[in-house]
C-alpha positions as CSV (number, residue, x, y, z in Angstrom):
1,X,0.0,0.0,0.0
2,X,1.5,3.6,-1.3
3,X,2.4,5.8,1.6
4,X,0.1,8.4,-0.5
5,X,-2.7,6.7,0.0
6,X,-2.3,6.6,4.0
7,X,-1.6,10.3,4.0
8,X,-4.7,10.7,2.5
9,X,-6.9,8.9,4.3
10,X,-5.2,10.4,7.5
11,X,-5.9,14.4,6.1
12,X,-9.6,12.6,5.5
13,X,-9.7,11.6,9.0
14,X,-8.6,14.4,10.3
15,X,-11.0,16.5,8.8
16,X,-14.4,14.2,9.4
17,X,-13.2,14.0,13.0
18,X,-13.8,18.0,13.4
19,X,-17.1,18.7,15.2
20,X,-19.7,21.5,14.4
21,X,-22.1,22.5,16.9
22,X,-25.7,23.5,15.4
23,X,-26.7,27.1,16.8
24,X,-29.7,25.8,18.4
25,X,-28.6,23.2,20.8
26,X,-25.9,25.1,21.5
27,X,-28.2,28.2,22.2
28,X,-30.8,25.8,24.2
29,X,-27.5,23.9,26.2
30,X,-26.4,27.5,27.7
31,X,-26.2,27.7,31.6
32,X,-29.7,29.5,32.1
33,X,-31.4,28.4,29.5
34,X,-33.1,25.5,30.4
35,X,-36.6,27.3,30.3
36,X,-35.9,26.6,26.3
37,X,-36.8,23.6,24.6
38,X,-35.5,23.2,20.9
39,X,-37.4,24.4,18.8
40,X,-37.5,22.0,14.7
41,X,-35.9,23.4,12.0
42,X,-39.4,23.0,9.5
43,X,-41.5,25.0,12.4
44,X,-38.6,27.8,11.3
45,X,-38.6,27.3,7.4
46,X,-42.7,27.5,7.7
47,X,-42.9,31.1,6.2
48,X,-46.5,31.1,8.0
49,X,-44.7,30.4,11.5
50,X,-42.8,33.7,10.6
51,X,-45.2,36.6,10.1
52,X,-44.8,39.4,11.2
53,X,-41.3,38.9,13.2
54,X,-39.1,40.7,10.6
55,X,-40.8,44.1,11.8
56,X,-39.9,43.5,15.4
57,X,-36.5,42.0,15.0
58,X,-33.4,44.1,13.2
59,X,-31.3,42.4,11.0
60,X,-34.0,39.6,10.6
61,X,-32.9,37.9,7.6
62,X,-28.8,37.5,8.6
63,X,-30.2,36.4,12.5
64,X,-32.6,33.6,10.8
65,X,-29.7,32.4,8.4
66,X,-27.7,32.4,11.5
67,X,-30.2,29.7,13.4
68,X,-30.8,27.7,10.8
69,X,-26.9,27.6,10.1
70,X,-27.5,28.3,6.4
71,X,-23.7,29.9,4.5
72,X,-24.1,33.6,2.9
73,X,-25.2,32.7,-0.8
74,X,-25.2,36.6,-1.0
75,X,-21.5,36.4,-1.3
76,X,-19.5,35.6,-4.0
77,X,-16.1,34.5,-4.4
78,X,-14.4,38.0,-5.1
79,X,-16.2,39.0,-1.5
80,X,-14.5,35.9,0.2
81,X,-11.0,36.1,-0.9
82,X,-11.6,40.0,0.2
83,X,-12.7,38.8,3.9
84,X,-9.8,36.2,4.1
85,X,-7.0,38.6,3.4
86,X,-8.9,41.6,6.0
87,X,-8.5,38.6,8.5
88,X,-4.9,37.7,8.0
89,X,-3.9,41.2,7.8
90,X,-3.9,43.9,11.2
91,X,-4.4,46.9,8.9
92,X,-5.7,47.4,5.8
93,X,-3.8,50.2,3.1
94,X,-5.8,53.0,4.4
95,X,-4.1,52.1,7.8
96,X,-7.8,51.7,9.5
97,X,-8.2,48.3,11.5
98,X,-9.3,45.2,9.8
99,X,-13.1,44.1,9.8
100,X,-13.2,40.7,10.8
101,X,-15.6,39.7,12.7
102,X,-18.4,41.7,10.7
103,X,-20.8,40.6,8.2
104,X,-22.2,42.4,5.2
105,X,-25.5,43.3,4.9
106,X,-27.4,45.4,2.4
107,X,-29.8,47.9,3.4
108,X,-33.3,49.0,2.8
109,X,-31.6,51.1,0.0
110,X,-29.8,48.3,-1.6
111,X,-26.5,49.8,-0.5
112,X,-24.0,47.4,1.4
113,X,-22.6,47.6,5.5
114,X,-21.3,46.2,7.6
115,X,-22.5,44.7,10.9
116,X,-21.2,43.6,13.5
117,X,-21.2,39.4,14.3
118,X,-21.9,39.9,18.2
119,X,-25.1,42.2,16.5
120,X,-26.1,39.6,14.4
121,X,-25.9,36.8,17.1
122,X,-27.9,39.2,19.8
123,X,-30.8,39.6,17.0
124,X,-31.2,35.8,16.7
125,X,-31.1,35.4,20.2
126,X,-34.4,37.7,19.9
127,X,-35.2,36.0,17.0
128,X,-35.2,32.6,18.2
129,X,-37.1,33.8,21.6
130,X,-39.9,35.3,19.8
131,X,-40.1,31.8,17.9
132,X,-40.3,30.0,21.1
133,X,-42.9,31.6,22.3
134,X,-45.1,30.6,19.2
135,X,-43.8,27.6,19.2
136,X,-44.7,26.0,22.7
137,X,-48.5,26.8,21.7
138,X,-48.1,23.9,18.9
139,X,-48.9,20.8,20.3
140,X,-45.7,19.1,19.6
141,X,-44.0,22.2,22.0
142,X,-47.0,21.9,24.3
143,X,-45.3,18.3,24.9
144,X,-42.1,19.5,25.2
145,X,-42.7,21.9,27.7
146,X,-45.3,19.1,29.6
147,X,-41.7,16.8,29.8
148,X,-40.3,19.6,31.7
149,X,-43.3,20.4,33.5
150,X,-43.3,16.8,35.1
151,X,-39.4,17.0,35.8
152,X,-40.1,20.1,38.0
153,X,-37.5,21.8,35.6
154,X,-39.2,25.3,36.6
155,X,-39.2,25.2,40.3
156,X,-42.3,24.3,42.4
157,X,-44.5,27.0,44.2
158,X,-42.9,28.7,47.2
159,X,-46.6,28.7,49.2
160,X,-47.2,26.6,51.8
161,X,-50.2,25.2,51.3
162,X,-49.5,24.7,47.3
163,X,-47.5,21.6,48.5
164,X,-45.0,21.8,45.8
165,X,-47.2,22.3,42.7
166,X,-44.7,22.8,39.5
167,X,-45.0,26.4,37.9
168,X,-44.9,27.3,34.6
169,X,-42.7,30.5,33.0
170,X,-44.8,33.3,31.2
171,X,-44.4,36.4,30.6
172,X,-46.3,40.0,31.2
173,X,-46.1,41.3,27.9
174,X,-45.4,39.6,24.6
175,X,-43.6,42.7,23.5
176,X,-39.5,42.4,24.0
177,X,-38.1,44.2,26.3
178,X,-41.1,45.0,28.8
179,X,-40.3,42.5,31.6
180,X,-38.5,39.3,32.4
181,X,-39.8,35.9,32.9
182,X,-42.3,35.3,35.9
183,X,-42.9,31.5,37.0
184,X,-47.2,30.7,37.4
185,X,-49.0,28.3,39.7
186,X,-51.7,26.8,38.9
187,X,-52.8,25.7,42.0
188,X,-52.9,29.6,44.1
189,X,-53.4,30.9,40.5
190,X,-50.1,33.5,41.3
191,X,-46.7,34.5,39.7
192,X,-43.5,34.4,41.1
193,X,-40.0,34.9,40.3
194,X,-37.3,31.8,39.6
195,X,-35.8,31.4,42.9
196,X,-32.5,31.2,40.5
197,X,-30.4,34.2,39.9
198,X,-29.6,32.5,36.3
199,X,-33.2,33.1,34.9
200,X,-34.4,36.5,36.4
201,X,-32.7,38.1,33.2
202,X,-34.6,36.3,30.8
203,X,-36.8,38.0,28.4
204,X,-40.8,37.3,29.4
205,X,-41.6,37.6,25.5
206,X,-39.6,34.6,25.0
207,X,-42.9,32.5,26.6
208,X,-45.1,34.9,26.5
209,X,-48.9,35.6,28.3
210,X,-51.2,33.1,26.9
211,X,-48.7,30.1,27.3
212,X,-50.5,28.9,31.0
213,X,-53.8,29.4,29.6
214,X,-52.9,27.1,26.7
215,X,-51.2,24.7,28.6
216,X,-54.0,24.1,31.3
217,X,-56.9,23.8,28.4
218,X,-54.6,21.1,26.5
219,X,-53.9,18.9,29.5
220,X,-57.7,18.5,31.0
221,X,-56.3,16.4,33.7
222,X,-53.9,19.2,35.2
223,X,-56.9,21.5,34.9
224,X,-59.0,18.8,36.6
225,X,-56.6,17.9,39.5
226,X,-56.0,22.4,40.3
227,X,-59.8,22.1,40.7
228,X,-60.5,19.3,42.8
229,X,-57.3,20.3,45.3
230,X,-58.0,22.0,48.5
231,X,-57.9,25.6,48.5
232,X,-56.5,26.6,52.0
233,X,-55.1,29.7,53.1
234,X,-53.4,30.6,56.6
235,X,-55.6,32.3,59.4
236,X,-54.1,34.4,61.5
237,X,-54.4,34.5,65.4
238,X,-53.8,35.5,68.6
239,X,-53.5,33.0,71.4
240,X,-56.2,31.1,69.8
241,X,-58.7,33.6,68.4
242,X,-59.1,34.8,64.9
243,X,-58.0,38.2,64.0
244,X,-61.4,40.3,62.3
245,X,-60.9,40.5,58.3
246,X,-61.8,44.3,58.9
247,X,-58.6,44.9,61.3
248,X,-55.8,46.6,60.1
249,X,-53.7,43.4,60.2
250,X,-56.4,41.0,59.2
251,X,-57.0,39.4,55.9
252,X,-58.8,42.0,54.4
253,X,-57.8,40.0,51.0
254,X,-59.1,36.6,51.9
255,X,-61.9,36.8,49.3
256,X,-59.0,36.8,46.6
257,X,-58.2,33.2,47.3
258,X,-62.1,32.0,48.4
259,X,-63.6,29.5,46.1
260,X,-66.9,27.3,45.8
261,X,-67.2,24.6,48.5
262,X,-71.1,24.1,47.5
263,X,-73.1,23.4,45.1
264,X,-74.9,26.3,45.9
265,X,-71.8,28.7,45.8
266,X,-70.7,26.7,42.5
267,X,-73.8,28.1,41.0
268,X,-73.6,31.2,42.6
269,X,-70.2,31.6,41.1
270,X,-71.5,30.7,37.8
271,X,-74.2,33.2,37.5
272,X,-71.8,35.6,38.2
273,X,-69.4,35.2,35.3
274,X,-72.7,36.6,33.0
275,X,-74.8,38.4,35.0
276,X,-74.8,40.4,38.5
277,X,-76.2,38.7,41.5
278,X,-79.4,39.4,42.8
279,X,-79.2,41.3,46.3
């Protein structure tokens, strides 16, 4: 056997054995970023799935090529060999730095710039975020997110008498940039904040405010079991009497977290959602 032929097949070997890590697992894998499940590449390609997110998100077509790990067919090969020899050298003839590290991108006026790569990685951040939030409304996320549900992989209520019921991140507004992620209990119907210091940065838009509702309606037995589980609440007192609701420090609130024991207050309760009760 030619000692060619083993020098080739040892460059080939070399060169398979180099690993390349897809942007998505490697953005879902980051410490802090378990809330995320990954979301498919064909939900992405859907141009349907898209609407409407290249008005919220700048640079939207360079941050979706950058998730779905697509090359720049915008460039040629004149625009490569020009980017290859900016990298190896410090300064260019006009003496100004070199501009690795940025990508070309032409604006609304057909005229090319540059941007900045660390730009173009914080929009698909955004971008992926916003498609996460979409996403986990599909049933196939819905299951995704019930997997991490059951694994307690978003903390359990602080309350006392919630016994440890899992919560589930949402946010307060589905616009970016309004608030950060807050953690809901089905069971005291509440929101709290992660009890790690890892996700109180994350965006709120990223899982947005209908994701509970959506999640409760889809699993009928979740819904079913919040219902039927006892609705307690502490009672303050003093050497074995109840404080008055009306005092200053009695629990002028308690009617917040009251609900139906009877049938008669059941149907109480149900006239009330349509019509005002009779007096």
């Amino acid at each position: 056997m030619s000692t060619d032929y083993i020098d080739n097949q040892s460059h080939m070997s070399d060169e398979d054995s180099g690993t390349y890590d897809e942007w998505i697992p490697s953005f879902c894998s980051r410490f802090g970023h378990e809330y995320f499940c990954v979301v498919p590449t064909d939900f992405i390609e859907d141009d349907f799935n898209m609407t409407s997110l290249a008005q919220d998100v700048p640079h939207y077509r360079k941050a979706l090529d950058l998730i779905l790990d697509l090359e720049e067919v915008s460039e040629d090969e004149d625009d490569i060999a020009e980017r290859e020899s900016q990298a190896t050298n410090k300064y260019d003839q006009d003496g100004d730095q070199n501009m690795e590290g940025q990508i070309k991108e032409k604006d609304g006026k057909g005229k090319t710039q540059m941007v900045n790569h660390s730009i173009i990685e914080h929009a698909a951040e955004q971008l992926y975020g916003l498609i996460h939030a979409r996403f986990i409304l599909t049933k196939q996320g819905l299951q995704e997110m019930a997997e991490k549900f059951d694994h307690k992989q978003f903390g359990t209520c602080p309350r006392y008498y919630c016994n440890g019921m899992q919560l589930l991140p949402c946010g307060l507004s589905d616009t970016i940039g309004k608030h950060t992620v807050r953690l809901y209990c089905p069971s005291c119907q509440d929101l709290y904040l992660p009890q790690s210091s890892r996700f109180l940065c994350l965006e709120g838009a990223y899982w947005g405010t209908s994701f509970p509702g959506v999640f409760l309606k889809h699993f009928k037995a979740l819904e079913d079991y919040v219902e039927r589980k006892g609705k307690e609440s502490y009672q303050l007192k003093v050497f074995g009497f109840k404080i008055a609701d009306e005092a200053v420090s009695g629990q002028r609130m308690k009617w917040l977290r009251q609900y139906p024991s009877t049938e008669e207050e059941w149907d109480e309760f149900a006239k009330c959602e349509f019509e005002l009760p009779k007096v």
